[in-house]
C-alpha positions in Angstrom: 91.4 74.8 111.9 94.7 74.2 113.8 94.3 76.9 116.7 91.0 75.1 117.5 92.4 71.9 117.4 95.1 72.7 119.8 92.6 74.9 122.1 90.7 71.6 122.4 94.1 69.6 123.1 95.0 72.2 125.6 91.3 72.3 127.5 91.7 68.4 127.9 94.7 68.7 129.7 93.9 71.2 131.6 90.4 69.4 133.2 92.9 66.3 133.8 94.9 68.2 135.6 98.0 67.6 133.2 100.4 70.8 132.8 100.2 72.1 129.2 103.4 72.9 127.4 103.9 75.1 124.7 102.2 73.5 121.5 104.8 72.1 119.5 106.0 72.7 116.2 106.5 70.4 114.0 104.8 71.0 111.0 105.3 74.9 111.5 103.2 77.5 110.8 102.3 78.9 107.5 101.0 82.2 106.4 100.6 84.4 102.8 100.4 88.0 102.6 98.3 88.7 99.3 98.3 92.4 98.2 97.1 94.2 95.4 100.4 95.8 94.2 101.4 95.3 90.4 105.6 94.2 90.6 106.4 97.5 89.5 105.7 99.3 92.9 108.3 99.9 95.4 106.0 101.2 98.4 105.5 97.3 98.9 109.3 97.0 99.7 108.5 97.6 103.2 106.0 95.8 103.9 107.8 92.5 102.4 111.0 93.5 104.7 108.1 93.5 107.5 106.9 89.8 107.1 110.4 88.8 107.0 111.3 90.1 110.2 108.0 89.1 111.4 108.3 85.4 110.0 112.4 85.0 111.5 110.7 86.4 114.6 108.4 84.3 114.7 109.6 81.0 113.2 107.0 81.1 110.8 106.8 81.1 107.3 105.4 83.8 105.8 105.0 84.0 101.4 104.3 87.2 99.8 101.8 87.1 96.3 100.2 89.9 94.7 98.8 89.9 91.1 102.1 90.7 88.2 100.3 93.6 86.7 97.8 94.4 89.7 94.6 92.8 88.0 92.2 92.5 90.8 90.8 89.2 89.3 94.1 87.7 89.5 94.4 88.8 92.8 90.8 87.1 93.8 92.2 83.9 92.3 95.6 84.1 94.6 93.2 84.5 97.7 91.3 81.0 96.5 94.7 79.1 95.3 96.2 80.5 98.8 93.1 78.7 100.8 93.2 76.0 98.8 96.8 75.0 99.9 95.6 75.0 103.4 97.1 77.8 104.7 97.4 78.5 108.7 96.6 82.3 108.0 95.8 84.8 105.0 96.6 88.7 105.1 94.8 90.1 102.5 93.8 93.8 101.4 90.6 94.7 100.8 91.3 96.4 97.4 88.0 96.2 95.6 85.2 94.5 98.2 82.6 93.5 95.1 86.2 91.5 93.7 87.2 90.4 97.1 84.8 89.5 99.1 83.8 85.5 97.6 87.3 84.4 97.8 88.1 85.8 101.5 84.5 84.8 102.6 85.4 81.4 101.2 88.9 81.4 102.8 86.7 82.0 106.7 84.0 79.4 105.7 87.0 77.0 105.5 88.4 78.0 109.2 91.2 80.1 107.7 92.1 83.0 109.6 92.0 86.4 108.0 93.6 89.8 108.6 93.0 92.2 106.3 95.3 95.1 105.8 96.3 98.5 104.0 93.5 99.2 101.6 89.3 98.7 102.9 87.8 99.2 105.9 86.6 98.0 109.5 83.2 97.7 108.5 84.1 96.3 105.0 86.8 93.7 107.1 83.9 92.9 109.5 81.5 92.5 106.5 84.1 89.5 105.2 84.5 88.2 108.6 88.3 89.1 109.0 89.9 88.9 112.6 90.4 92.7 112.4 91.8 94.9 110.0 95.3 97.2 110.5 95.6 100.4 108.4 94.7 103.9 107.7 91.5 105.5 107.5 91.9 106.7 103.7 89.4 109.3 103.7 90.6 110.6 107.2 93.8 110.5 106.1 92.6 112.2 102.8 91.0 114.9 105.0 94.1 115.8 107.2 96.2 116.6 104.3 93.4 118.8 102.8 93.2 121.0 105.6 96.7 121.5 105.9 96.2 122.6 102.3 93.5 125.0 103.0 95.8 126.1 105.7 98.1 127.3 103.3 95.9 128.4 100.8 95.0 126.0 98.6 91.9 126.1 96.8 92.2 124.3 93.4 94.3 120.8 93.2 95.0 118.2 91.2 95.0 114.7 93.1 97.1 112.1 90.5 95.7 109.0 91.3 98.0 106.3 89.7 95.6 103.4 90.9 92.3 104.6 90.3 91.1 100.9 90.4 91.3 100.9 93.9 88.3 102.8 95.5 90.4 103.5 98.7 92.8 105.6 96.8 89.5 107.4 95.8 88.5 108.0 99.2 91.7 109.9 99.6 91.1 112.1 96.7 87.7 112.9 97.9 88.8 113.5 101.8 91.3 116.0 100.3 88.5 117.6 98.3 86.3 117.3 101.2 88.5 119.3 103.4 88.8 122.3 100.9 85.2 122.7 100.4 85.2 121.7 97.2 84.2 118.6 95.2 86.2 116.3 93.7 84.7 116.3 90.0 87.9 116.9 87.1 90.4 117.2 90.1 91.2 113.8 90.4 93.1 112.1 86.8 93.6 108.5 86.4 97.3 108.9 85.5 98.3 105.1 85.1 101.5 103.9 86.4 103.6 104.4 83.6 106.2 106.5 85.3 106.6 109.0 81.6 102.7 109.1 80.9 102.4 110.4 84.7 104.8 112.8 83.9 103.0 113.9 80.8 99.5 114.0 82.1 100.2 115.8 85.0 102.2 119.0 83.5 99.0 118.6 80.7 96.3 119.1 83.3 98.7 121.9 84.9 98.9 123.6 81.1 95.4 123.3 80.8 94.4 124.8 84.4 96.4 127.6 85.7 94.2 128.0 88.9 95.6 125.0 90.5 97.6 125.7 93.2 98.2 122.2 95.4 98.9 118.8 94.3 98.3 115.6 95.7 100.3 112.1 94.8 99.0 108.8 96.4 102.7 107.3 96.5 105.5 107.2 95.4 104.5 105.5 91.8 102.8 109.2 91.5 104.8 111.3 93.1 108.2 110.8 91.9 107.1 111.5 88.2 104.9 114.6 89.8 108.4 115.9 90.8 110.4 115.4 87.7 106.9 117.3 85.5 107.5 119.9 88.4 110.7 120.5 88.1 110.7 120.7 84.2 108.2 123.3 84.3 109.5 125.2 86.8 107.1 124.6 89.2 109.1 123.1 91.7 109.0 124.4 95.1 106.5 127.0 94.0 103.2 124.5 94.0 101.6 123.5 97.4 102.5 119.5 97.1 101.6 116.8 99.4 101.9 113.3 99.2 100.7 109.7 100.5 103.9 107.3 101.5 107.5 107.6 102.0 110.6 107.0 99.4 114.0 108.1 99.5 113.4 110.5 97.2 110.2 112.0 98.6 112.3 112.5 101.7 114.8 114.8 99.8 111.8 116.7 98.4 110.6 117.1 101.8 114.6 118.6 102.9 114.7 120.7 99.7 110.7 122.2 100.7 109.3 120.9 97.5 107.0 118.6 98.9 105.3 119.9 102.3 104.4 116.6 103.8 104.0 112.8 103.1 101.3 110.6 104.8 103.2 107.8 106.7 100.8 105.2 107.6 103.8 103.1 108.6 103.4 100.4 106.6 105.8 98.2 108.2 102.6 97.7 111.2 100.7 96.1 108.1 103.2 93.5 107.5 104.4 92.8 110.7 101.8 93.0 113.5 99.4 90.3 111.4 102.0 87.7 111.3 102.7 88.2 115.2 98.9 87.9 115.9 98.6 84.9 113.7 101.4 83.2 115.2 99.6 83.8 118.7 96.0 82.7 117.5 97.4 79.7 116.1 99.7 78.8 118.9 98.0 80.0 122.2 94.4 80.8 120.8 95.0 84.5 121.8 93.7 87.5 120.0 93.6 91.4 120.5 90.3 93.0 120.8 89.6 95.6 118.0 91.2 97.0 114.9 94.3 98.8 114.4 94.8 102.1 113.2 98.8 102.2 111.7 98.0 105.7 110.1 98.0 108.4 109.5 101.1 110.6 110.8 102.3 113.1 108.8 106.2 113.5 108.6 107.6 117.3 107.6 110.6 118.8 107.4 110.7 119.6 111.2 110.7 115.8 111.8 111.7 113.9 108.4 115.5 113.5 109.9 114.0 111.0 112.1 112.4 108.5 109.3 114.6 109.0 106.6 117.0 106.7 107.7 114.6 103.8 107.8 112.7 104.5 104.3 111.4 102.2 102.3 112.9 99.5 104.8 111.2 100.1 107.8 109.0 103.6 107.3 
């Protein structure tokens, strides 16, 4: 592995007694940021904008990949192509661990450096020997917006989960469900990501149960659709609605009190702080102690005038 090699360059001239510069540059370093995002959604936006500012930072080069259509076996075969090409780093999500886990153990046999970000968790990043894992707890974050649903008097929801796939977006079903004292069962629909057919399933489960009173979206894939099936049906501002992520538009909604909240777990952290510790490792052989927690905050009305400017870009 490169850090090592330099660490060992470094020690020698240190027990000669020779100052040590700064390791050079000159083949540069080289990292890839792998998600598990299909093309189609925008929540990623940020977290690309973050490895370029990370990267020009940094001088380091920094490539995006994630799986066209969000197969998870694609994206397994991105993590082994990515340590195949002898990369100096890999940022990966942990977006199914059965799926994951032989290419990214793979990837650390071979010396690689791993982060792994966003979706998963400590134990499961610790299980595939990652360097540490920055994101949200999912079913913490899950739980926080279900008591601030039981707060206002929620007691039967619908949670539109537009990548079911993914069991962390499960987690923050059931932390929601959790919270309320009730279980998950029906509550949760596998809506797809077909902006129409989440409109149509949604105000479907809605005609079909009248009880429900608060809505969950996991994004903004779900929740801008949840809106327009809202509005159609008259329903907006009248149904309890909370949401995962931050959009433009979900930051109107939030203005115009027709969604409550929306779970920032500042995605921009999971983009940029990897490629900052990488650079370090690599260079300097330094490395933070411990995970990172970039979630959850929860961003209202009473404070959404100070991250709308910077949504979907930096928020």
């Amino acid at each position: 592995m490169k850090w090592i090699l330099r660490s060992v360059v470094a020690a020698a001239l240190l027990v000669c007694g020779l100052a040590v510069a700064p390791p050079a540059q000159a083949d540069g370093e080289r990292f890839v940021l792998i998600s598990h995002a299909p093309d189609s959604d925008s929540w990623w936006n940020t977290i690309k904008n973050a490895i370029g500012v990370a990267g020009e930072q940094m001088d380091v080069t920094v490539e995006y990949r994630n799986p066209p259509t969000g197969d998870l076996a694609d994206m397994a075969r991105i993590v082994q192509q990515a340590a195949a090409s002898n990369v100096d780093g890999i940022i990966v999500t942990i977006a199914d661990f059965d799926v994951l886990e032989g290419p990214i153990v793979d990837a650390v046999d071979m010396g690689i450096p791993v982060i792994t970000i966003n979706s998963g968790t400590r134990e499961q990043s610790q299980a595939l020997g990652a360097l540490m894992h920055v994101g949200q707890p999912e079913y913490d974050a899950g739980h926080g917006a279900g008591m601030r649903a039981k707060a206002a008097g929620v007691t039967d929801f619908l949670c539109v989960n537009h990548y079911i796939t993914n069991p962390a977006s499960v987690e923050r079903c059931r932390g929601f469900a959790d919270a309320l004292g009730v279980d998950l069962g029906d509550q949760m629909i596998d809506s797809g990501q077909d902006p129409s057919e989440i409109k149509n399933r949604v105000q479907a489960f809605l005609n079909f149960n009248d009880a429900v009173n608060g809505i969950l979206t996991l994004g903004p894939t779900s929740a801008h659709p949840t809106l327009q099936a809202l509005d159609e049906m008259g329903l907006a501002g009248e149904m309890y609605f909370g949401t995962f992520d931050l959009s433009e538009e979900i930051a109107r909604a939030i203005k115009g009190d027709t969604i409550a909240f929306a779970i920032d777990q500042q995605p921009f952290l999971q983009g940029y702080m990897p490629v900052v510790i990488l650079t370090n490792l690599t260079r300097y052989g330094v490395l933070p102690s411990g995970h990172m927690n970039s979630g959850p905050g929860f961003v209202t009305k009473d404070n959404i005038a100070l991250v709308e400017q910077y949504a979907g870009v930096y928020r």
